[in-house]
C-alpha positions, 0 to 999 in steps of 0.5 A: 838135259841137266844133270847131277849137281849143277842140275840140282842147283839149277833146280832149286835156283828156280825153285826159289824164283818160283817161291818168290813169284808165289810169295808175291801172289801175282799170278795164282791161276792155273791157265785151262785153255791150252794155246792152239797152234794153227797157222793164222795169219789176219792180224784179227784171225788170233783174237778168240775168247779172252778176258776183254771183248774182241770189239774193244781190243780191235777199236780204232786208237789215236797217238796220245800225250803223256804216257811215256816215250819209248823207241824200238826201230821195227821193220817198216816203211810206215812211219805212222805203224812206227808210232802206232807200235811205240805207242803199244810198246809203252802201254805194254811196259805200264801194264795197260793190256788193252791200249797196248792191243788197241795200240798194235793193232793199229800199227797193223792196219797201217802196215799188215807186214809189221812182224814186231806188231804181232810179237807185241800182241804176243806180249800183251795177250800174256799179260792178260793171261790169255796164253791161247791168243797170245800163241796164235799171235805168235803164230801171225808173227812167225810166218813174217819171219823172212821180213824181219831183220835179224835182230827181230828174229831174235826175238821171235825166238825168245817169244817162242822160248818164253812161251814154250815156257808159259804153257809148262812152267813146270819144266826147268829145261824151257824155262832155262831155254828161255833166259838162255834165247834171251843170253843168246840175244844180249851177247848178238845186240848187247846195247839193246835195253829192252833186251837187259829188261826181259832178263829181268823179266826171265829172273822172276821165274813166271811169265806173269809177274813182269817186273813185280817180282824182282829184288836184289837179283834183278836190280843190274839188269833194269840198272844196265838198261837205264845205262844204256837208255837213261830216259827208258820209263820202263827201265825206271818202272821195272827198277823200282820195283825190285826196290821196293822188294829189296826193302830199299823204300827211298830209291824206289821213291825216287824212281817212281817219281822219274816214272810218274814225270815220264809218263804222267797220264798213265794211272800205274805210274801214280799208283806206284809212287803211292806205294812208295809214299805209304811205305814212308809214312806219308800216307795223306800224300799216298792217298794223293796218288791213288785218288789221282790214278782213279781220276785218270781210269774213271775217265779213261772208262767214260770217255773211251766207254770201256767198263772198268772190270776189263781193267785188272788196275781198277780194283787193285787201285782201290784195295790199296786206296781203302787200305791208306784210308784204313790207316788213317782212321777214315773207316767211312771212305774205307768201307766205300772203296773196299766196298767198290772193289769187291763189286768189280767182277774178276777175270783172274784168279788173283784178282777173284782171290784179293777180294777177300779185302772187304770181309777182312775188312768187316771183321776187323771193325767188329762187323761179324754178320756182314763179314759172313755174308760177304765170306759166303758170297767169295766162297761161291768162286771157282778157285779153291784159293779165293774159297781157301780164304773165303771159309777162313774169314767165315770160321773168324766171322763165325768164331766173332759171334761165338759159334766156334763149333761151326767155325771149326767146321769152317775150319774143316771145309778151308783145310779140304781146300787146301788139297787143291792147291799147290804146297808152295802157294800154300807157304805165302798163304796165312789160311787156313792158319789163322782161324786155327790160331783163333780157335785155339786161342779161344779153347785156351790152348793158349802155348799153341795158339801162340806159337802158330800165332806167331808164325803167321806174324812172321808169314805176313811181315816177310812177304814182299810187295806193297799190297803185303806190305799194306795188308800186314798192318791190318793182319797185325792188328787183328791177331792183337785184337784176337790175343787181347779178347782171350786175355793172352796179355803176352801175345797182345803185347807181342805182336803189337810190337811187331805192329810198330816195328812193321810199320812205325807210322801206323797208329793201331800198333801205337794204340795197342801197345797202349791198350797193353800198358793200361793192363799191365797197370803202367799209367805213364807208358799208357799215356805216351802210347796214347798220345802217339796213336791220337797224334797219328790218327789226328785226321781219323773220323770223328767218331772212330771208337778207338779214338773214344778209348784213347781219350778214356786212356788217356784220362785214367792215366793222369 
């Protein structure tokens, strides 16, 4: 038990991970199914009533090029379940569930007494946040014991540990059970990469983020398994994200091209380096690889006929596609990819939750009847946080069309959501704040509105991760919109600074702070910002309105 003092820190050493992890918003679902532990022991006697169908997960699967060389020697006299389980491993380390499954079943085929099989599927069963399958895996892993070396067991005892740990993230001592299984295991095997890569993991607090979700903390441990294995792409893969959450763009840059060169055919590889490219301002480079990551799914969808909504990537890709496109002033291939992503059914709360994108989307660009039509149809979800943001963006949507009584009612029905969600989920959320600093912005409750307002500025530029990062932007730029309609000069000119200082390279901050100026009656500040936004929106649509404005702008200030 922990007790006293080092039990308090220790309590709100982890609380802070958890922050973290929420802060991110990888993993925002709560898990209703709870793991059965019946002894099974058919590799196929686990698989239940995931996420994925069983068909797919149990589909035969070749050795394939190009997605990424990795080794861990397993228990077996087989060296085709050798390669079979390597190939699974790096599928595993690239997030890709189903070829990781498909992966290990095959090692499993080969050789049925492949213990670290059944430990793989563990792995992979959790990153589709299937923890009844995962443990019944576990289970089928656990009765091979007495065939597993010594180190194997090893890790039977930390997948034990950590998912003793998953089905009760609640509990400090399973989850200080599980780094310790994993501490244990580094003092026995201290050379073992793969065992620096799961502290890591074990850093973040949740099960579920797997790498997404480190920072400074992290950075030794994936820098200690690179010591030991320099050509691990998934040491390079964890790493650069913990750069890119550190705030260390460039590094993360260079890692994730050392990702991308180790393992070409895996769609997350590109899609990471994109990341990185857009946080540097090279966003036609970054639409590159997001363009380059869909090519690779879509065929890997036609030619492995498996739909594309068993794959939590496709739709994050193209959130992140739309978004570059929206930077760009290309709102026409925007609206088509966030359109798409919104079509993508969800099988995860988190995924159900970011397609809030689209009606945001709408609301920026002015569109408020189809804002509200999208809003409502999100507010149809089961999970009180996508219906959280759903009747925010329906109260912004409405407020739009200048019905503020029933936005206020939108209002009323977004905070009775928010009984329903965890208060620390509710610190990394902008609703239902933002349609209460829209309202009070249009009463004139102008000191108020501001000051929350700014809050959630600050909320937005501090959460970490590309995807927030992207989204900020846009976040920015519609509070700029909102302050200027309610002729709060002030805060339009605030925040479009915070717009530039966020992310230089976008051209909406630039044209804001323009719009700031052309009111403040100062022609030559005007002219310059102006000049910076049509220079960074020199590849946008033709008919862009804000194009029309700047060029109106720009003649008035001569």
């Amino acid at each position: 038990m922990l007790r006293n003092g080092t039990g308090n820190a220790r309590k709100l050493d982890r609380a802070s991970k958890l922050m973290r992890h929420m802060l991110m918003l990888l993993v925002v679902c709560a898990l209703a199914i709870k793991p059965s532990r019946a002894q099974e022991t058919d590799h196929t006697a686990h698989q239940r009533t995931g996420p994925v169908p069983r068909e797919i997960l149990e589909r035969p699967v070749p050795l394939r090029p190009g997605v990424g060389t990795v080794h861990e020697a397993v228990t077996t006299s087989s060296s085709q379940a050798q390669g079979f389980y390597d190939q699974g491993l790096a599928y595993l380390h690239s997030y890709v569930w189903i070829e990781a499954i498909r992966s290990f079943h095959q090692a499993l085929r080969l050789d049925p007494n492949l213990g670290m099989a059944y430990l793989g599927l563990t792995d992979a069963y959790l990153g589709l946040q299937d923890v009844a399958t995962a443990r019944s895996a576990f289970m089928a892993a656990q009765a091979l014991a007495q065939k597993m070396s010594e180190r194997e067991r090893l890790w039977l005892n930390i997948r034990d540990k950590e998912l003793e740990h998953t089905e009760d993230e609640a509990s400090p001592e399973k989850y200080y059970a599980y780094r310790r299984a994993i501490s244990d295991a580094i003092k026995r095997t201290p050379n073992d990469p793969w065992l620096w890569i799961q502290r890591g993991f074990a850093d973040e607090g949740s099960v579920f983020s797997r790498g997404q979700a480190g920072g400074t903390d992290t950075l030794a441990f994936y820098k200690m398994a690179l010591s030991l294995a320099p050509d691990n792409f998934a040491a390079h893969h964890y790493y650069a994200h913990s750069c890119e959450n550190a705030g260390r763009t460039k590094e993360a840059l260079a890692e994730t091209a050392i990702y991308v060169r180790l393992a070409p055919a895996i769609p997350h590889a590109h899609h990471m380096h994109g990341h990185e490219l857009l946080r540097e301002g090279r966003t036609e480079e970054a639409v590159q690889e997001f363009l380059e990551t869909k090519k690779l799914e879509d065929n890997y969808y036609r030619t492995e006929n498996i739909p594309a909504r068993y794959d939590w990537h496709y739709a994050h890709n193209l959130q992140l596609l739309a978004m570059s496109y929206e930077s760009l002033g290309q709102m026409k291939l925007a609206e088509a990819a966030f359109r798409e992503a919104f079509t993508v059914p969800a099988y995860t709360e988190f995924l159900e939750f970011n397609r809030k994108a689209w009606p945001e989307f709408l609301l920026l660009r002015g569109r408020f009847d189809e804002a509200l039509a999208a809003s409502r149809e999100l507010g149809t979800s089961s999970s009180p946080m996508t219906r959280l943001a759903a009747h925010t963006l329906a109260g912004q949507a409405l407020l739009g069309q200048n019905r503020i009584e029933d936005a206020n009612d939108e209002l009323h029905f977004a905070e009775r959501e928010t009984e329903l969600i965890p208060v620390n989920a509710l610190a990394a959320l902008p609703y239902p704040g933002a349609l209460r600093a829209d309202l009070l912005l249009a009463e004139k409750k102008t000191e108020e509105g501001e000051a929350l307002a700014k809050d959630i500025e600050k909320l937005a530029r501090a959460l970490p991760g590309p995807d927030a990062w992207s989204a900020a932007r846009f976040e920015l730029e519609g509070i700029a919109k909102i302050a200027r309609e309610a002729d709060d000069w002030d805060l339009a000119e605030f925040t479009a600074q915070q717009m530039i200082q966020h992310d230089p390279h976008y051209a909406g901050g630039h044209f804001a702070l323009g719009l700031v100026a052309k009111h403040k009656g100062d022609p030559a500040s005007a002219r310059q910002h102006f000049a910076d936004a049509e220079k960074l929106w020199s590849k946008a649509d033709k008919d862009l309105p804000e194009l029309a404005q700047i060029r109106d702008g720009l003649t008035a200030s001569r």
